[in-house]
N, C-alpha and C positions, 0 to 999 in steps of 0.2 A: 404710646402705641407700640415701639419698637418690645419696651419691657414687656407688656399682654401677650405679643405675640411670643417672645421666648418662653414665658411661662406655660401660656399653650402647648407650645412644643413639648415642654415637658412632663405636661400632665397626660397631655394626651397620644403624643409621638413613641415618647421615649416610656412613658404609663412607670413615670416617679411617683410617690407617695406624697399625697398632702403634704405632710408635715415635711418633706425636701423642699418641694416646691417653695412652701413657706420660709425655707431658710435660703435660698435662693432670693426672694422677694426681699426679704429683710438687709442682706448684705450687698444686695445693686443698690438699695433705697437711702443704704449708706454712703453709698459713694455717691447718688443725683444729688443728695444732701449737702455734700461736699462741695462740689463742684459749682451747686447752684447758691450757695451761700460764698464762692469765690466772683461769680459773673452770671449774674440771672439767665445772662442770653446763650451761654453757655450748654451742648445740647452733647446728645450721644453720638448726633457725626462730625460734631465739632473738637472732641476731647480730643488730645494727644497725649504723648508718651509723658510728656515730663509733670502733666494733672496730676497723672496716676500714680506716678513715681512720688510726687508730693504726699500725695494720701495717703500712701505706706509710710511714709516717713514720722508724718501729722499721729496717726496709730501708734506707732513704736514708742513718740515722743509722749503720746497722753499716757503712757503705760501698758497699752496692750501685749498680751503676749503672742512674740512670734510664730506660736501655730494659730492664734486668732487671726493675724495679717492675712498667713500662707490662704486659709480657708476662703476669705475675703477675696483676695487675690487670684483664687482658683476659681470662685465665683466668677469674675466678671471676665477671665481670659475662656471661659468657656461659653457664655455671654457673647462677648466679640468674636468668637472662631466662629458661632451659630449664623451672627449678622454679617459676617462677612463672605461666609458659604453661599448664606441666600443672597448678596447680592444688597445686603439691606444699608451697608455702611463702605464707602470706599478703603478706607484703609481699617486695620489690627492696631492701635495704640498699644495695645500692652502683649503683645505678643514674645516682645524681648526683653520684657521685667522681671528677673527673679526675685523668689520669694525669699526674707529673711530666714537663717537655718533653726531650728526649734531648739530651746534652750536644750542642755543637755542636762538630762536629771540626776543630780547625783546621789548616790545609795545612800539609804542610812543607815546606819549602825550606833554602836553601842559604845560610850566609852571607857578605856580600859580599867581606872577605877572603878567605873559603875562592874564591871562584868569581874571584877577580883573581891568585889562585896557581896554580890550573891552568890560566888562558889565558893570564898572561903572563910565569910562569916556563920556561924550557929547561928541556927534554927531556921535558915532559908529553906531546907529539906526536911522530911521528916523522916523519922529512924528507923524508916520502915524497908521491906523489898520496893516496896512504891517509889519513895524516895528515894533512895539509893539509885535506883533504874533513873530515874527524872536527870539526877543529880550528872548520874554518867551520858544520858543524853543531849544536855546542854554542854558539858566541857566537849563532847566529841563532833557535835558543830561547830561549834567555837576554835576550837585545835587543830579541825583536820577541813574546817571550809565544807564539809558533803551538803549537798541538797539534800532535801528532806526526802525525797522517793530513794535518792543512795544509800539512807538512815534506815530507811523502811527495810527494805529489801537486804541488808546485810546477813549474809547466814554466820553460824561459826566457823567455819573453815575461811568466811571471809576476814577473821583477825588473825593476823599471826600474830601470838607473844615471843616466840624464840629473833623474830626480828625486826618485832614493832613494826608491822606495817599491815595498812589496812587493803582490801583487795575491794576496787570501788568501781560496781558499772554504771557507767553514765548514759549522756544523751549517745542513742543509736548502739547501744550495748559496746561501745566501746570503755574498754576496764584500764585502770590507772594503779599503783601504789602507791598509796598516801602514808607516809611515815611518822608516829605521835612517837611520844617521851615519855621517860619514867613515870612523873606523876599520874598522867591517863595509863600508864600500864598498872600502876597500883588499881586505882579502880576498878578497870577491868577485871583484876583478878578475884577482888571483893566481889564485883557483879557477877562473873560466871562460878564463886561457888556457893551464892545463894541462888542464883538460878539453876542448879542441881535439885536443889531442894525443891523447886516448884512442881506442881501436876504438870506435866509438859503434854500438849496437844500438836504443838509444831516442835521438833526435836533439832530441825533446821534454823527456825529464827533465832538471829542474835538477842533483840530487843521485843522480850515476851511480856506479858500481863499476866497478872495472877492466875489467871486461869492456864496459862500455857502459851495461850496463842499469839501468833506476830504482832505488835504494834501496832493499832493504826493512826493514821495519817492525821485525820481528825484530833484524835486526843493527844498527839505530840504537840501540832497547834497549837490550841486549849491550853495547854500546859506551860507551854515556852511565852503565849503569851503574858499567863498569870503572872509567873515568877520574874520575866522580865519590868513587869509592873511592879515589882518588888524594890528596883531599883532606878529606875527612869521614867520620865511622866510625857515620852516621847508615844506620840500617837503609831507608827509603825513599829511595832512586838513580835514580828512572825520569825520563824527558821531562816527564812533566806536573809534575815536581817543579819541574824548570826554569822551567815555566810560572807557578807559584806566584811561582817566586822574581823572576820579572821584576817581576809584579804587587806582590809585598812590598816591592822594590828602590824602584820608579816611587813606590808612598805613603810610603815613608820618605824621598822624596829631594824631599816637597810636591806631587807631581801630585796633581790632586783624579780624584774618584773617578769621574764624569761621562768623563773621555779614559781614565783605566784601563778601565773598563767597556767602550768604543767600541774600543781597541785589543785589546781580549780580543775581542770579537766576540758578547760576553751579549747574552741577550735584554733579563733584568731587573736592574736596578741591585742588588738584594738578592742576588744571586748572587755581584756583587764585592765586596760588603761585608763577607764574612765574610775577606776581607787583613786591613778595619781591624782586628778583631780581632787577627790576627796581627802587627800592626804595634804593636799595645796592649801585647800581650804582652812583646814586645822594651821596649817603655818601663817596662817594671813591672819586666822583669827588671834593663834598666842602671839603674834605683834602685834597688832594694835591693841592686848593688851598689856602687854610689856614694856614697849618703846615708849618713852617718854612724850616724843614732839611725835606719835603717828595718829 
């Protein structure tokens, strides 16, 4: 009775969408499940905090994932605030239960082998302007960390050669210098003087297409994906993977975190930190398998 009526409310009060409603129905149905599989006699004004606290526990342990608990959880504390507004239940059981924090995802990337066999083995490229262009657009993700709209949007004026450094607008148009090395300065130089030679329609874009015009967005994708499939059979292929892996590369190779931060173009330092984690991982992985007794 109590659950009809919250549903009600929902469908009709609040004018949610079936299909909420229905995942509202499904995640309280999990919890009377619970509960009445702990104590038949056990009821919705009978539950207390430590049931509920159980139930999140019981989920974690069957392997649920923590944003599966949080949603469940957020279910039924919006449940109870309803029934306790109207009057329907004396107390809030779960009023004071916080949710487990959602795992924290970490980047993927590419690893350094992998990314030094498709730039500097033959015939990953072809010999063409095409590939040449391909070839300089994946070392300049990889080297200098840009987003792929930074990629896009690069004019000529945005590379200096006399001081290797790239002139890079980012989120909210605020601009950074990103600094590459010899190697990416040779190609560039390769790249901008056969891009001389092309029909040019945009005489601004760094990164043109046969026909002249800026890059787009789409077919760097496309691209980065392919060739990344060249050498890893890792389901995420895209630019920002590239992005990650510069970042991954830079902390595993001792840059602190303060210049990765400032070369990525972050607001907050907490936004880079989740590499170190991905740089963690890599150490936990070569020990166990290196160490003998791990």
């Amino acid at each position: 009775m109590l659950l009809e009526t919250f549903l009600d409310n929902l469908r009709y009060e609040r004018n949610l969408s079936e299909r909420t409603v229905s995942e509202y129905r499904d995640d309280l149905k999990a919890f009377e499940s619970y509960y009445k599989g702990l104590d038949s006699t056990l009821s919705w004004e009978s539950i207390d905090t430590d049931i509920a606290r159980d139930w999140m526990v019981a989920m974690m342990e069957r392997g649920n994932k923590a944003s599966s608990v949080q949603r469940r959880l957020s279910a039924l504390k919006t449940f109870y605030h309803f029934l306790h507004r109207r009057g329907l239940v004396n107390h809030d059981p779960v009023r004071s239960l916080v949710a487990p924090k959602k795992e924290r995802v970490l980047p993927a990337f590419v690893r350094e082998d992998d990314m030094d066999r498709l730039l500097d083995q033959e015939g990953m490229f072809a010999d063409t302007f095409d590939g040449r262009r391909d070839h300089l657009i994946i070392e300049v993700l990889y080297e200098t960390g840009l987003r792929l709209s930074e990629l896009i949007s690069l004019d000529m004026e945005s590379v200096n050669l006399s001081t290797q450094t790239i002139k890079v607008t980012g989120k909210g148009n605020k601009q950074r210098l990103v600094p590459f090395g010899g190697g990416l300065l040779h190609l560039i130089n390769i790249y901008i003087g056969e891009r001389a030679q092309q029909l040019l329609v945009d005489k601004d874009a760094f990164f043109v297409s046969r026909k002249g015009t800026r890059i787009a967005e789409h077919y760097v994708r496309r691209m980065v994906k392919a060739k990344l499939g060249l050498v890893t059979m890792q389901r995420k292929r895209s630019p920002h993977v590239l992005r990650h892996t510069f970042a991954t590369s830079m902390l595993n190779h001792d840059a602190d975190l303060q210049s990765v931060k400032e070369l990525l173009g972050h607001e907050r330092l907490s936004t880079t930190e989740v590499y170190t984690h991905t740089t963690f991982e890599e150490l936990k992985k070569a020990y166990s398998e290196a160490h003998p007794r791990a």
